[in-house]
C-alpha positions as CSV (number, residue, x, y, z in Angstrom):
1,X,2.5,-61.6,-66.3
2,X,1.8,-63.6,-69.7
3,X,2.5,-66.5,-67.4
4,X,0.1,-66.0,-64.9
5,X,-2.8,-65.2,-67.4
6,X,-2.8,-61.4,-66.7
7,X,-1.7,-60.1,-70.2
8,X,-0.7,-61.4,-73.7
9,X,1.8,-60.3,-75.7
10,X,1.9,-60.4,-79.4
11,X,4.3,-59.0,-82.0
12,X,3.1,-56.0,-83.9
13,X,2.2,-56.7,-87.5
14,X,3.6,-53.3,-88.8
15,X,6.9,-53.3,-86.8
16,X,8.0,-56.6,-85.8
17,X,10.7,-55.2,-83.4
18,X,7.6,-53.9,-81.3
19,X,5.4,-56.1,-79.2
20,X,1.5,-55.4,-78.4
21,X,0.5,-55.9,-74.8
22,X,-3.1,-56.8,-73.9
23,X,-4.9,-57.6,-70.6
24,X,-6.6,-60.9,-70.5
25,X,-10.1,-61.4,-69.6
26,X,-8.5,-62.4,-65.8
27,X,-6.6,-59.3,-65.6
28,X,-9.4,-56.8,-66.7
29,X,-10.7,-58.2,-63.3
30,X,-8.0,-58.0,-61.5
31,X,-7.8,-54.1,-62.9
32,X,-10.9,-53.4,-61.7
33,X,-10.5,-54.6,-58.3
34,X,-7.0,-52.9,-57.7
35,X,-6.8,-50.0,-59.9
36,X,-8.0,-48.0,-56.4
37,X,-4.8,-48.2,-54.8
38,X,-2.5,-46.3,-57.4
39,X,-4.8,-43.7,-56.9
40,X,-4.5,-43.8,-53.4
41,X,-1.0,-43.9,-53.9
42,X,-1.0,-40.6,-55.9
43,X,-3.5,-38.9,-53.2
44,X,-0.9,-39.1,-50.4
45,X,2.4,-38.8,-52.8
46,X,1.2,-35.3,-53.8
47,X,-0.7,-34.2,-49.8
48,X,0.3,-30.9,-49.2
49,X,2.1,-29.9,-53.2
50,X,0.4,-27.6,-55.2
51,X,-1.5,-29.1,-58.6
52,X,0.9,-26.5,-60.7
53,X,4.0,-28.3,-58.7
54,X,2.1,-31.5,-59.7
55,X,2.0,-30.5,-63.1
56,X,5.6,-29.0,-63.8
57,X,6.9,-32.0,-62.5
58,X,4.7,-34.0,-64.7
59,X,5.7,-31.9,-67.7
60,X,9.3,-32.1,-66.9
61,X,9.5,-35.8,-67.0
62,X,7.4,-35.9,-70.0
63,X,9.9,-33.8,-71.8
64,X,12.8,-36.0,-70.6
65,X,11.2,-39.2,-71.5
66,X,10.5,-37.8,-74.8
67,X,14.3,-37.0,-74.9
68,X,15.3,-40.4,-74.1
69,X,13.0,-41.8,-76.8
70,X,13.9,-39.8,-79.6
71,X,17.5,-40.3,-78.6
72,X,17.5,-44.4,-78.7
73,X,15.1,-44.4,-81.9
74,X,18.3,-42.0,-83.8
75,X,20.2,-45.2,-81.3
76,X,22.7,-42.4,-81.0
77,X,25.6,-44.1,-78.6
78,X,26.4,-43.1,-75.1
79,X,29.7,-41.3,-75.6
80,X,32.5,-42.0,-73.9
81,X,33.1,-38.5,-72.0
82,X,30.1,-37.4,-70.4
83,X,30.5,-33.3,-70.5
């Protein structure tokens, strides 16, 4: 995407491990004309399941990303029996 002019990427100046992704000027545009079809996309992915479904779910895999997250910043290790 930094190739093709659609974002930059700099380093962040308070944590250098950490990069800083911005949209370019060319894909602001590009955002504007397609951000419609994820959307879309969502309308028909949740047809027919009710908003508190929706929302668990959501929740859920919130909770788990958060899991993952805090687990890699500790960079705790997988271990080698999974129980």
């Amino acid at each position: 995407m930094v190739k093709e002019g659609l974002v930059t990427r700099e380093r962040d100046k308070d944590d250098r491990r950490k990069f800083c992704i911005s949209l370019t000027e060319h894909g602001r545009a590009l955002e504007a004309e397609l951000m419609h079809y994820p959307a879309y996309i969502n309308r028909v992915a949740q047809e027919g399941i009710d908003q508190a479904d929706v929302d668990l779910c959501l929740s859920v895999l919130s909770r788990m990303s958060d899991n993952l997250a805090t687990a890699f910043e500790k960079q705790e290790r997988v271990p080698d029996v999974i129980e």
